[in-house]
N, C-alpha and C positions, 0 to 999 in steps of 0.2 A: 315223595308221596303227595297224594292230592288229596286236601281235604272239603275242597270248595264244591258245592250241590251241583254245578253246571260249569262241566271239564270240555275243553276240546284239545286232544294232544296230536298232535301231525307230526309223523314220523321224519320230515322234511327238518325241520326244527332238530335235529340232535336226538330227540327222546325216543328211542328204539326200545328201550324197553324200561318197564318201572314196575308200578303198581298204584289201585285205585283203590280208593276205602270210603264205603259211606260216614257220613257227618258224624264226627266227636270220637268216632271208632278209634280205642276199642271200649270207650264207654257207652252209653244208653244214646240211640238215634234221638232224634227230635220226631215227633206224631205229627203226622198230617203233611209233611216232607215228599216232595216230586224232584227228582235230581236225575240228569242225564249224562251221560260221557259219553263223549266221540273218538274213535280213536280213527285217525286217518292216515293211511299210508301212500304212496304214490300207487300208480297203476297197475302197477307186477308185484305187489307186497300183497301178503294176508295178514291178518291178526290173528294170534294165540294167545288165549285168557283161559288164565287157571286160579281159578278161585281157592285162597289158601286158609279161610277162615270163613263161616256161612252161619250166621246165627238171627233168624231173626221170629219177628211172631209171629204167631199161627196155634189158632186155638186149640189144637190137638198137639202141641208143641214135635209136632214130626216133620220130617221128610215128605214131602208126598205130593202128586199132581193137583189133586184138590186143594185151591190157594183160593178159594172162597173166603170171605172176611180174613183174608190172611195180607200180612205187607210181604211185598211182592222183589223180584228181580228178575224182571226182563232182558234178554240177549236177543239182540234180531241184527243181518248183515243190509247194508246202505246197495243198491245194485241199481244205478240210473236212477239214480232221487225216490226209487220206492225203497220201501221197508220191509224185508219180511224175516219175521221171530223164529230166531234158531229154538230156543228152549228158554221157558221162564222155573223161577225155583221161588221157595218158601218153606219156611219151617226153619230147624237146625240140624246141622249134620257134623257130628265131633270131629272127623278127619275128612273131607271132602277131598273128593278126589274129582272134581268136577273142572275138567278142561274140554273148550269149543276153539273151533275155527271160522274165522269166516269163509262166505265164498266167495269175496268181491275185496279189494283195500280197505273198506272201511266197517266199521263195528259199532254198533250204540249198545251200552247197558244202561237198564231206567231200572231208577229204585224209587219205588213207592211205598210207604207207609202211611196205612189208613187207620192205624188204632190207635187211642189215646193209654197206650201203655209204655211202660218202664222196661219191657221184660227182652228185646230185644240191643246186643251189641253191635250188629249190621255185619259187616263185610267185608273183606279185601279179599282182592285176586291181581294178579300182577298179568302182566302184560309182554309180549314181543312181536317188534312187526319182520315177521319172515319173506326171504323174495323165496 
């Protein structure tokens, strides 16, 4: 597991599949926290991230597209050095059942926390890179 704010795992290296957890998970995140993971497959690989735990703040402490003053988890695929966001999430969800794929080898999640609160335990979601 990966506890470090700024991961790159490339499936070249052995690590085919794990899992990633924001900072101090499964205790209180740190506030004010920008943290990235890359996960890099070779050319005919995807990525499959399935989010196994989702807890974080958001002032209506829910689920929901509205992530306004809410700390954030972005999923976007890498496709010739651009970016573009598959789905971002916020809130808490007790059993998530929230799995993406990419559509290129490679996969960035960014987690960002902008509140100075206690009230969130962050995240994990594990990983596999599929040909």
């Amino acid at each position: 597991m990966e506890d470090s704010c700024d991961v790159t795992i490339d499936s070249s290296s052995g690590h085919r599949q794990g899992s990633i957890r924001s900072p101090r998970y499964p205790r209180h995140y740190p506030p004010s926290t920008a943290c990235s993971y890359r996960l890099v497959g070779n050319s005919t690989e995807r990525v499959q991230l399935m989010f196994q735990t989702f807890d974080l703040y958001h002032p209506g402490k829910v689920a929901e597209k509205n992530c306004l003053d809410a700390d954030i988890v972005k999923v976007s695929t890498i496709i010739d050095g651009g970016k573009a966001e598959i789905d971002a999430f916020c809130g808490s969800v007790a059993n998530p059942k929230i799995q993406l794929m990419s559509t290129g080898p490679e996969l960035l999640i960014e987690f960002l926390s902008f509140q100075n609160t206690n009230t969130g335990t962050g995240f994990q979601a594990e990983y596999r890179f599929l040909q």
